[in-house]
C-alpha positions as CSV (number, residue, x, y, z in Angstrom):
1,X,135.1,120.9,107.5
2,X,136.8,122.9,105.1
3,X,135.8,120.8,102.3
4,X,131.8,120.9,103.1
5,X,132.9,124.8,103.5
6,X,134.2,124.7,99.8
7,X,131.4,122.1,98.8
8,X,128.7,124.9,99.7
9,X,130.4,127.4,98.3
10,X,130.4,126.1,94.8
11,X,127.2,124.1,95.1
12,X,124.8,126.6,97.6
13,X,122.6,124.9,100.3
14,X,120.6,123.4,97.8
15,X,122.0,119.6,97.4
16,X,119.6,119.2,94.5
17,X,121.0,121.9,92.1
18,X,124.0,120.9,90.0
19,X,124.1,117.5,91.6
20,X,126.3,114.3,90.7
21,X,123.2,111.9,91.3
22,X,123.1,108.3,91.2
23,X,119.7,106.7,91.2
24,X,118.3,102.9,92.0
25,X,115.3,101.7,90.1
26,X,115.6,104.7,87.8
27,X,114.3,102.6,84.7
28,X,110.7,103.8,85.7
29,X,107.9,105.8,88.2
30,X,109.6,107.4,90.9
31,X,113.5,106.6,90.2
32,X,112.6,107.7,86.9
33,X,110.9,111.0,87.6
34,X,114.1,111.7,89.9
35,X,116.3,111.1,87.4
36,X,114.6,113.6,85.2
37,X,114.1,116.5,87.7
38,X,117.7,116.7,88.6
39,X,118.9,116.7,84.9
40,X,116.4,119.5,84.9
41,X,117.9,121.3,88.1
42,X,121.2,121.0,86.1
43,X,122.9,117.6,87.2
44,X,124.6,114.9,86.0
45,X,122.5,111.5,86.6
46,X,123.8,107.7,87.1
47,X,120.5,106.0,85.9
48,X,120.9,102.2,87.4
49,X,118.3,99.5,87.8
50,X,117.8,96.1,87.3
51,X,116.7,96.3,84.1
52,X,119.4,97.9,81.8
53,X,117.2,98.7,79.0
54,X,115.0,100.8,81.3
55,X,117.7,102.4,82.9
56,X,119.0,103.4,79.3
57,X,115.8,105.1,78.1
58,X,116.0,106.9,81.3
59,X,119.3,108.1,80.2
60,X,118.4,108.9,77.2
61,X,115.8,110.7,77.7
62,X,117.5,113.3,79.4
63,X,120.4,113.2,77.0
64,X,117.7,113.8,74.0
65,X,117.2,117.3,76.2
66,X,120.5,118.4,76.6
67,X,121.0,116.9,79.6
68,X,124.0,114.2,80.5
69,X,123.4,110.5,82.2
70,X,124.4,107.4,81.8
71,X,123.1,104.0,82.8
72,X,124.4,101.0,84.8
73,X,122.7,97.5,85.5
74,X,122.4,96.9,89.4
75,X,120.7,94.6,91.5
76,X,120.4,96.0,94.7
77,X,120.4,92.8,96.5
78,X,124.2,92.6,96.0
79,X,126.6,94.7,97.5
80,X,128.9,94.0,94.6
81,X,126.3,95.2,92.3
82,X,126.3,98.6,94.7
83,X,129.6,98.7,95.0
84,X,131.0,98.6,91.1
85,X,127.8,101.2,90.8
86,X,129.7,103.4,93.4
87,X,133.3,102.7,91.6
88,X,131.5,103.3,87.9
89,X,129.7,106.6,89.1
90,X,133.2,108.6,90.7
91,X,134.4,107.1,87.6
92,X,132.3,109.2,85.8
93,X,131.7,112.4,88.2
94,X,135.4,112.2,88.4
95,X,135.2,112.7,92.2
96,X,132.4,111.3,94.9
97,X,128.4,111.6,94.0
98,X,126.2,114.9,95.7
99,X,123.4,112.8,95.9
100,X,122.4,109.0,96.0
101,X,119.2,108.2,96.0
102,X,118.0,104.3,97.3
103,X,114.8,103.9,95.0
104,X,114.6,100.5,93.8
105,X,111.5,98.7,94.9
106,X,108.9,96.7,94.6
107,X,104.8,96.0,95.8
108,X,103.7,92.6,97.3
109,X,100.4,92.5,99.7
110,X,96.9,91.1,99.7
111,X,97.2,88.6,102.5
112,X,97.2,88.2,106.3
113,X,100.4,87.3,108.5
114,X,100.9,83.0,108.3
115,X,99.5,83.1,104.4
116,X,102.2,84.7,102.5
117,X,104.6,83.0,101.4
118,X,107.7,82.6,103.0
119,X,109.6,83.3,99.3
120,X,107.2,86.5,98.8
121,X,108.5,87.7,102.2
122,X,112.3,86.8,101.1
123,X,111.8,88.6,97.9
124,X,110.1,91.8,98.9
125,X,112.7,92.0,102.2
126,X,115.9,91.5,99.7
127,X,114.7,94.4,97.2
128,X,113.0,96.9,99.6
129,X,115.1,96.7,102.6
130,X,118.4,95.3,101.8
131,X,118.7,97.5,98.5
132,X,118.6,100.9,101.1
133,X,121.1,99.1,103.4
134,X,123.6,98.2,100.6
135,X,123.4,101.6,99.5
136,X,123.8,103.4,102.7
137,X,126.7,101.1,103.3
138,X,128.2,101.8,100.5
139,X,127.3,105.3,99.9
140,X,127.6,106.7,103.2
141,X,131.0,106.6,104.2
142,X,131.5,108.6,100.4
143,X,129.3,111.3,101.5
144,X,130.8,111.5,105.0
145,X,134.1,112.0,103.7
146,X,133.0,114.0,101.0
147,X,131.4,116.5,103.7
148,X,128.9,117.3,101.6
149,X,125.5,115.9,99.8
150,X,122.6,114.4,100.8
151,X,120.8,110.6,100.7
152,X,117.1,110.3,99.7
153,X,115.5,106.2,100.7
154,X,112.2,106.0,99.9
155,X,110.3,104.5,102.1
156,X,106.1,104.9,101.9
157,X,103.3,105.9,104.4
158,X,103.1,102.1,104.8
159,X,106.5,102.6,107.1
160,X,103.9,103.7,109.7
161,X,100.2,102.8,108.1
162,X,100.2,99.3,109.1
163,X,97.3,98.3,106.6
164,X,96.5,94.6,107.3
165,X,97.6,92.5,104.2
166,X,100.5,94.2,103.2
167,X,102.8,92.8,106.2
168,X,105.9,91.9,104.0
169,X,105.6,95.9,102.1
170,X,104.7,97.0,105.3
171,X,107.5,95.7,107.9
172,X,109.9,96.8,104.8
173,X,108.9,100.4,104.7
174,X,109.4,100.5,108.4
175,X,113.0,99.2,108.3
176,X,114.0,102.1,105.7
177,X,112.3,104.9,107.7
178,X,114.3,103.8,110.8
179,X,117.6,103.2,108.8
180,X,117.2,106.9,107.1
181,X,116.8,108.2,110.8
182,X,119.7,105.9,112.4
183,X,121.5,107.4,109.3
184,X,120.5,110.9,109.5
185,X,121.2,110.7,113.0
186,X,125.1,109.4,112.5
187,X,125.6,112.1,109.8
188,X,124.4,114.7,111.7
189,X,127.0,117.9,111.3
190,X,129.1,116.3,108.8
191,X,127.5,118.2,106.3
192,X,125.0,115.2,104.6
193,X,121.4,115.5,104.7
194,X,119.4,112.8,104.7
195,X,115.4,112.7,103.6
196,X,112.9,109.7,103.6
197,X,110.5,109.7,101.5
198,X,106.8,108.6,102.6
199,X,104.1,108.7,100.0
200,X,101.0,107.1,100.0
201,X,99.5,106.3,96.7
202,X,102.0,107.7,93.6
203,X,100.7,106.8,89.9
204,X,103.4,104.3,89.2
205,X,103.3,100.4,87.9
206,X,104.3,99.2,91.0
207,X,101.2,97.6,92.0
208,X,101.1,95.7,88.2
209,X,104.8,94.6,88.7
210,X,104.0,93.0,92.2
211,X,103.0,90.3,93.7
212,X,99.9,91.5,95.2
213,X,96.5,89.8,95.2
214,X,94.2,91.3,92.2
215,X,91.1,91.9,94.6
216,X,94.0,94.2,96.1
217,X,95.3,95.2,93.0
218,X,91.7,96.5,91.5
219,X,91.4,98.3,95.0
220,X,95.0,100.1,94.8
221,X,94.7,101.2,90.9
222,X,91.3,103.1,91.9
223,X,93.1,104.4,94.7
224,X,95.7,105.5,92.8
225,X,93.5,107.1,89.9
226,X,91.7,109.1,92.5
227,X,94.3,110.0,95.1
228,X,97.7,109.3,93.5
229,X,100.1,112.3,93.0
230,X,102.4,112.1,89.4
231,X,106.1,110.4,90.0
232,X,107.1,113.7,88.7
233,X,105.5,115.7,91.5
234,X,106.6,113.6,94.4
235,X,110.2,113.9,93.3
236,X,110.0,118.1,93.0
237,X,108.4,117.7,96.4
238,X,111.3,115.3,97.9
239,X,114.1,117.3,96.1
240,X,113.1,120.7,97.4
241,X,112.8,118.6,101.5
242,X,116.4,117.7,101.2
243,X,117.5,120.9,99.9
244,X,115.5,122.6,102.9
245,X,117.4,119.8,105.2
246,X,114.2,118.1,106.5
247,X,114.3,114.5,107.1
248,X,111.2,113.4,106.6
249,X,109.0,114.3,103.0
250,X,105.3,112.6,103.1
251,X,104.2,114.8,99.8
252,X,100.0,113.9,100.0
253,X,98.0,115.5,103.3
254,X,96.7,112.1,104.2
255,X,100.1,110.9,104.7
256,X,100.8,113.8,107.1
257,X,97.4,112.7,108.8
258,X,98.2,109.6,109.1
259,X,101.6,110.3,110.5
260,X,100.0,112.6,113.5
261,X,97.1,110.5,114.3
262,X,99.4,107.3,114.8
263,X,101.8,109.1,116.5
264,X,99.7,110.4,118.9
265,X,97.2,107.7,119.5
266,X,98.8,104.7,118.1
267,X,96.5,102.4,119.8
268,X,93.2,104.0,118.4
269,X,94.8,104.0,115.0
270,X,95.6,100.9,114.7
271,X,92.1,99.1,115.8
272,X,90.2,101.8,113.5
273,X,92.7,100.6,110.5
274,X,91.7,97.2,111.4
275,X,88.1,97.5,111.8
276,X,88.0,100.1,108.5
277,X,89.7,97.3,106.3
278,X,87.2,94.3,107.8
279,X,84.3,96.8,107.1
280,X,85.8,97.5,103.6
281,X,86.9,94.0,102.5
């Protein structure tokens, strides 16, 4: 306890100011906007992803303003990947992160249950899923003895939407809002916060960098010019839940919507999501 007492006193309630941050997927969209806003907020950033050139421009773009990052290739779908990013980033911090954010992602939807593939379900489960539960596993038990910092895993609205097509993106959504509660629930006093993050549509490349049908891809890019919120927004927005201690951030009102109605008449929800996509489609 007396280290959380000391962790506050230097860093305040806010988790996000000043933070030692390690980011997954940080090469682009989200991860990237993250990565950005807390060099802004003062921090020190750990810019990983798969793809190390992405990751680097990440880097230096915040470097280029004054601010200090570095970047580190990881795969997500291996926990030695996650684990040499933990060892590399208390390498750098020169003592355990503040906060660790489980970005990395990616899109796949467009058909029913028994038509996609077996591989597409494989891939999408590997990234989306087992990338939060590597670094929750890893990351955790840092944090927990630390006493202090938080976790952000982004999830989507799709955690609890349940739009036909999207099963595979769908059912792994739903696995990282329950393991950010299980989680949040486990850390609960020991000074760590944890936040998931549940946006609907964000103006990212994910839906280009997917495997999702392009009938489904035309309909989510006008979805996303009309409705989407900036990567940049959605992280200020997710930043300043953690800071405030809440667990769960859905930054666009039809998210929140969404969230009530299902939660309160999950049946009609679900039929009227059905018969609105038949209609639609």
């Amino acid at each position: 306890m007396r280290r959380r007492r000391d962790a506050v006193k230097l860093f305040g309630d806010r988790r996000s100011r000043d933070a030692a941050a390690v980011i997954t997927g940080a090469g682009s969209g989200i991860g990237a906007a993250f990565a950005v806003e807390l060099a802004n907020r003062g921090g020190r950033v750990v810019c990983s992803d798969i793809d190390e050139a992405s990751a680097r421009c990440t880097a230096e773009a915040i470097e280029n303003r004054g601010g200090q990052a570095i970047a580190v290739r990881c795969d997500v779908t291996r926990i030695d990947d996650v684990t040499a990013l933990a060892d590399e980033a208390q390498s750098w911090f020169g003592g355990p992160p503040t906060v660790v954010i489980n970005n990395a992602g990616v899109g796949a939807g467009g058909l029913p249950i028994g038509e996609t593939g077996l591989d597409d379900w494989r891939w999408v489960l590997d990234i989306n899923l087992w990338g939060p539960i590597h670094g929750c596993h890893v990351f955790a038990p840092i944090l927990r003895d630390a006493g202090y910092g938080g976790i952000i895993n982004v999830a989507s609205a799709a955690a609890f939407g349940a739009a036909p097509g999207m099963a595979a993106y769908n059912v792994s959504k739903a696995g990282v809002l329950s393991l950010s509660e299980t989680l949040a629930a486990e850390l609960s006093g020991s000074g760590v916060n944890v936040t998931a993050l549940c946006p609907t549509f964000v103006k990212t490349n994910i839906v280009q960098s997917g495997r999702i049908s392009a009938k489904s891809t035309q309909l989510a890019d006008r979805l996303m010019r009309w409705t989407g919120f900036s990567p940049d927004r959605v992280a200020r927005m997710c930043l300043d839940t953690l800071d405030r201690g809440g667990l769960y951030c859905m930054p666009q009102p039809d998210a929140r919507i969404g969230w009530g109605i299902k939660r309160f008449t999950p049946t009609v929800y679900t039929r009227a999501v059905g018969l609105t996509t038949r209609v639609t489609s």
